[in-house]
N, C-alpha and C positions, 0 to 999 in steps of 0.2 A: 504494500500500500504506500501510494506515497508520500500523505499528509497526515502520516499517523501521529499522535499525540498523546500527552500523559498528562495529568491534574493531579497536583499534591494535595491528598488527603491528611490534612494535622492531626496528628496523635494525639493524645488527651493533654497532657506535660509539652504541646508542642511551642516554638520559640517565636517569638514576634514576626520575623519573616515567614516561617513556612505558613502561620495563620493568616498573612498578608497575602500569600501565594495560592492558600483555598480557593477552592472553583476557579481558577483560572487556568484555560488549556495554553500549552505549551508546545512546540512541535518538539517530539521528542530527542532528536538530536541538540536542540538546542535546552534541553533541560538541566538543570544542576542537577548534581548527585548525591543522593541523600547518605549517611546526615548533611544539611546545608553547613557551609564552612562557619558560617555567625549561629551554631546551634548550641545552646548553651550547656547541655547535655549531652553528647553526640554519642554515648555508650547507653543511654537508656531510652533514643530517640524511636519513637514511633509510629513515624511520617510514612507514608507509605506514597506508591503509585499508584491512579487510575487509568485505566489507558486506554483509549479511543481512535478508531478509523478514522476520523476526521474533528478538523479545530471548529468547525460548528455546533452550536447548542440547537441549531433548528434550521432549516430550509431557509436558503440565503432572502429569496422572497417569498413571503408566506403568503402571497394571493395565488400561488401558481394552480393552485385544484380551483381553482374560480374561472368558471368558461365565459365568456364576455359576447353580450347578446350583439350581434352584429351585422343590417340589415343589407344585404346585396340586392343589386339591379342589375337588370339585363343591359341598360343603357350603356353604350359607350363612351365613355367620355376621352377620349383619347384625340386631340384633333390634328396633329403633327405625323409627320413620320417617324420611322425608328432610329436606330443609331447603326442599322446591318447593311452590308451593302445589297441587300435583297430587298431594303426597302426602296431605293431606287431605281429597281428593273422597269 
């Protein structure tokens, strides 16, 4: 996959950054590695990963299941020629 991602889950005892870093996806290559180096515990740390197909929380545009009423006619409205050279034979 190629926008896989990970979300630090704060452990109970967890240190002012990694609860700053909650719910926030991350691509995973670009994630720190736990314990975080400002962790003030880093032998009892309990920060885990979550880890996700994708850095979206939801469908980039959430009208896309919405079909859009749209009234067509037979009419031409077209009153120029084309841009082909077939339209000037």
């Amino acid at each position: 996959m190629k926008y896989q991602c990970v979300e630090i889950i704060a452990g109970i005892n967890a240190c002012a950054e990694a609860r700053a870093l909650n719910n926030v996806r991350l691509l995973s290559a670009e994630a720190p590695v736990l314990p975080l180096r400002t962790c003030d515990t880093p032998a009892d740390c309990q920060c885990v990963y979550a880890h996700f197909s994708d850095r979206r929380h939801r469908p980039r545009r959430e009208d896309e299941h919405v079909t859009r009423a749209i009234a067509y006619t037979n009419d031409e409205k077209r009153i120029g020629r084309g841009r082909r050279e077939t339209d000037y034979d």
